[in-house]
Each structure stands twice: as C-alpha cells, then as structure tokens.
N, C-alpha and C positions, 0 to 999 in steps of 0.2 A: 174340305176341298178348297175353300174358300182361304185358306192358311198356306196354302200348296202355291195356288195362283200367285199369292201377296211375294210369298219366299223367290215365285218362280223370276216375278219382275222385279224386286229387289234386287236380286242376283244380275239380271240384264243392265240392268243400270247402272249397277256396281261396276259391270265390266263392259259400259259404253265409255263411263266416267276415266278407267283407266284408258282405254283405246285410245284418246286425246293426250296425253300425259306424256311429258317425256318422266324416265326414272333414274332416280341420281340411287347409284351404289351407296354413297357414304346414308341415306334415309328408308331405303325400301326395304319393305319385310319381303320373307319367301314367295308370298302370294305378287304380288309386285312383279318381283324378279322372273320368278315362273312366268308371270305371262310376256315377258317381251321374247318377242320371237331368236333362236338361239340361246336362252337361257332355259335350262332344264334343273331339276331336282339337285342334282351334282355338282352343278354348277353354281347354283343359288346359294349349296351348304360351302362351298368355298368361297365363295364374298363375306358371306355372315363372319365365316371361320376365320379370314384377315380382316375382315372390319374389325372386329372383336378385339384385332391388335392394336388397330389407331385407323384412323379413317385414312382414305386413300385420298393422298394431295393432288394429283392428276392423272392422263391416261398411262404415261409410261409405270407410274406407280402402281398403277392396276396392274398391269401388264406383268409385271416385273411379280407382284406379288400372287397371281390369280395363275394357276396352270392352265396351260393350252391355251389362253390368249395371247396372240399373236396381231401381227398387222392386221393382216386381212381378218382374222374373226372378231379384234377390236372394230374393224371398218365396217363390218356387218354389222354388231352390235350397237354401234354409235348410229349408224342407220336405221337400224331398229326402234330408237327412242333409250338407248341406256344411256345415261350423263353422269361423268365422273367430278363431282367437285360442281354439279350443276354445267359443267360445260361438254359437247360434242366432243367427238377427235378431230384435231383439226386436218381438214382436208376429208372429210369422211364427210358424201351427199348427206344433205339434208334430212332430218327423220322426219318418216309421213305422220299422216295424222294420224291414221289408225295404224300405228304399232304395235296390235295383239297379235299373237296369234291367231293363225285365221280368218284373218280382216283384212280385205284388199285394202287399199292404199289411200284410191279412191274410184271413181266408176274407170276410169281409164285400165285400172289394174286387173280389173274383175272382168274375167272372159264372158263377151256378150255375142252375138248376133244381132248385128244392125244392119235394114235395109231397108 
C-alpha cells in the first residue's frame, strides 16, 4: 500500500515538474511530447520519426517537415509550451505555466464562482 502512495506522488510530481516546462522538439521523449496539450500519440511518433533525421533548425522547419502543422496548430502549440530549437513561434502568445494537459493556466483559467 505503502509502495502504491510512494509511485502515486512520484507520478504527481513527475507531472507538476513537467507542467512548468516549456518543451523543445529537438530533446523531448514521447512522454514529454504527449503531454503538451495538442500533441498526441501520432503526433509525438512523427517528431521522433523526423528528428531521427537531423534536428529541426526552427519553426518553419518543423512545420515543413511534421504533417498537419500549420500556422495556427504551430500557434497553438507554441502556446502550449512546445519550443523548436529552444525558441517559441514568433508572434505566437506566450506559453502559460501550466502547459499539460488538463491544467488551467492559472486560477483566471480554471472556471470558479466567486462572490
């Protein structure tokens, strides 16, 4: 039981740790990738699949090499917390702190009732 809890907050921590992160294509594993919000399973084996060829020099080279990114799902993603080459798309807001999935943003994001 006591093995269970340990693994349980391991795990939490693991993925508070990433929450704060931004993640650069040319370094992150699957798990990584997975979690930034608009990056799924398919997604993730296609970056692996052209990193594999040479690391991606910036956004249009992602772009160019990654299927179905585009402007705007680049601009999402850059949003998201994904960085090509360590760097945002330029012109693409800011990435929040919490970039996982399922993580507002910050208390403004997360639907409250206040009165």
């Amino acid at each position: 039981m006591i093995k269970k809890l340990m693994l349980a907050v391991a795990s939490l921590l693991a993925t508070m740790s990433m929450a704060f992160a931004q993640v650069d294509v040319n370094k992150a594993d699957v798990a990584a990738l997975d979690a930034v919000k608009g990056v799924g399973p398919s997604m993730s084996k296609a970056i692996l699949d052209e990193r594999a060829k040479g690391e991606f020099k910036d956004w249009p080279d992602f772009q160019k090499r990654v299927k179905g990114v585009g402007e705007k799902r680049a601009a999402k993603l850059s949003e998201a917390g994904l960085v090509v080459a360590g760097k945002p798309l330029a012109g693409a807001a800011a990435a929040p702190k919490a970039a996982v999935k399922g993580k507002p943003a910050d208390a403004k994001a997360a639907p409250a009732a206040r009165m």
